[in-house]
N, C-alpha and C positions, 0 to 999 in steps of 0.2 A: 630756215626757209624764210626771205624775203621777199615781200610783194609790195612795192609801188601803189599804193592807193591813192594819192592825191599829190597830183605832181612830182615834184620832186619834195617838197617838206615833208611829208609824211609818210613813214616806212613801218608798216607792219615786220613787226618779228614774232616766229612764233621757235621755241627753243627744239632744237635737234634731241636734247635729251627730254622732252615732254613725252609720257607718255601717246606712244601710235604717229608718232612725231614723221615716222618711214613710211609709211601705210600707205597707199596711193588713193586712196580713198580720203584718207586728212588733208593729203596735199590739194585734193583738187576741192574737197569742200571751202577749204581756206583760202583756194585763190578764188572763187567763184563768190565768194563773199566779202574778199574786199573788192573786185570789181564791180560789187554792187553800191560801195562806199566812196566811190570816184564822185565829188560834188557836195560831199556833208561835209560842213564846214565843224560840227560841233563834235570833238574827239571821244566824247563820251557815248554817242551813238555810236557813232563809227564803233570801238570797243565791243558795244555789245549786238553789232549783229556778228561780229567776227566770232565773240565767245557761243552767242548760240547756233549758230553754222557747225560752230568744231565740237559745242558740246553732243556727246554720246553715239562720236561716229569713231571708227575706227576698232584695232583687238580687243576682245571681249575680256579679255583677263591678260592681268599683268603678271607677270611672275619674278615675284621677291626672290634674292636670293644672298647667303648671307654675306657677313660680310665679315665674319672668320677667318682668322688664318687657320686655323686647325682643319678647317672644311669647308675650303673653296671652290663656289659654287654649289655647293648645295641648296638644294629649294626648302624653302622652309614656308612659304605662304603662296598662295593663287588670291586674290585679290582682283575681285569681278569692279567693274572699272563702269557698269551700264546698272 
């Protein structure tokens, strides 16, 4: 997921496989907080209001699973993620 935050130089990316990365609730937190970054010139703000926007929204538990060939897909961990 890409969002355009300051013209065209600067592209937010935020990874498809990051946890909650689908969630439509990450999506819109994520776009709604770099539209708030359209005009900061310093990348390191920018940064973090995107990281605190996205941190601790989205599925409440991730679910590990292994990574066996003997026993594929099996869950082996819940990993609360808040």
């Amino acid at each position: 997921m890409a969002t355009a935050a300051k013209k065209h130089v600067t592209l937010f990316i935020r990874s498809r496989r990051a946890p909650g990365a689908g969630d439509p609730t990450v999506k819109a937190a994520f776009a709604a907080a770099a539209h708030k970054t359209v005009g900061i010139e310093s990348r390191m703000e920018r940064n973090a209001i995107i990281a605190s926007a996205c941190r601790g929204v989205g599925p409440g538990v991730i679910i590990k699973r292994s990574k066996s060939k003997a026993h594929p897909g099996k869950i082996i961990a819940k990993i609360p993620t808040r």
